[in-house]
Every structure is written in structure tokens, then in C-alpha cells.
N, C-alpha and C positions, 0 to 999 in steps of 0.2 A: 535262524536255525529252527530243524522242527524237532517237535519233540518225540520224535522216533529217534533223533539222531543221539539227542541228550539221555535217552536211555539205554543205547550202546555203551555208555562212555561208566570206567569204574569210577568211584567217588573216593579218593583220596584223602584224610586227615592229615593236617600241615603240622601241626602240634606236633605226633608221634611219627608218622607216615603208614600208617595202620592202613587197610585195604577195609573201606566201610561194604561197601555193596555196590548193589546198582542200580539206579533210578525207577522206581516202580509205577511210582503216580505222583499227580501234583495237585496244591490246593490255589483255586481261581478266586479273585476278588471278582463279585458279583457287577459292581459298579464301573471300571474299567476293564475291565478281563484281562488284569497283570498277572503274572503269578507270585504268590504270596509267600510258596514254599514247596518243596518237595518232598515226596517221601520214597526213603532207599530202603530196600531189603537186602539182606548181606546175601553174598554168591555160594546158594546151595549146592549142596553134595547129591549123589545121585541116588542116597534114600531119599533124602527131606524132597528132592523132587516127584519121585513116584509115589511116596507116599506125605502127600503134603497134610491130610485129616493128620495124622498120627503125629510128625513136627512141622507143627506150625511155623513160620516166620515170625518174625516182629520187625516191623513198620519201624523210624526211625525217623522223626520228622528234621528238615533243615530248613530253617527259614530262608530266605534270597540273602540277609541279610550279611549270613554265615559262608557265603560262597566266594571266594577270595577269585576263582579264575574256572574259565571253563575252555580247558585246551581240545588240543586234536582227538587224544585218546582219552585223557580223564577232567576230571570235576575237580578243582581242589577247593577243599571248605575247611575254618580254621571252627571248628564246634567250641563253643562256648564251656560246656558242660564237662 
């Protein structure tokens, strides 16, 4: 799977079923180039998009470790937190 695909997909919390975001970016281990974790920003509104200086995002990291399945259309991860 590449990772254009895995940042179409929503990220789903199994806990609550809350609608987290959507896949922004990921962190590489240097030594095998696995991925370690990802990070989701929630799906903004069409200010925080034109105007992203003024609301910013916040980044959400999920480790691999947290990601219960990664179906067709979403990510489901059971957060720890």
C-alpha cells in the first residue's frame, strides 16, 4: 500500500468511534525504514483551511502500535490515551 493511499483513508477511534482526522505525515525509523507512527490532523473547516496562520492544526501522533486495522476507506486505531 502506498502512502498516498493511507492518507485518503479517515482514522477512526474504536474506543468511542469518534472521527479523528486524517493522515498527515509519518515518522521513519532510520535503521530499517519501518514506520514507527503516524501523524493525523483532524478534517478542517473551510476557515482553518484558507486561513491555516490564524488556526492552526494540531498534529496527533499514533504509533503503529495503536492501529487495530487499516480497511478500504478508514484506519481504525484503539488510542491508548
Amino acid at each position: 500500500m502506498r502512502f498516498s493511499e493511507i492518507c485518503s483513508k479517515q482514522v477512526v477511534n474504536m474506543k468511542d468511534g469518534s472521527i479523528i482526522g486524517k493522515v498527515h505525515d509519518a515518522e521513519i525509523y532510520r535503521e530499517d525504514l519501518c514506520i514507527k507512527s503516524f501523524y493525523v490532523v483532524e478534517c478542517a473547516g473551510f476557515i482553518n483551511r484558507m486561513l491555516p496562520w490564524l488556526f492552526p492544526m494540531e498534529e496527533i501522533e499514533i504509533p503503529i502500535s495503536d492501529i487495530v486495522h487499516i480497511g478500504e476507506d478508514v484506519i481504525m486505531v484503539k488510542l491508548s490515551c
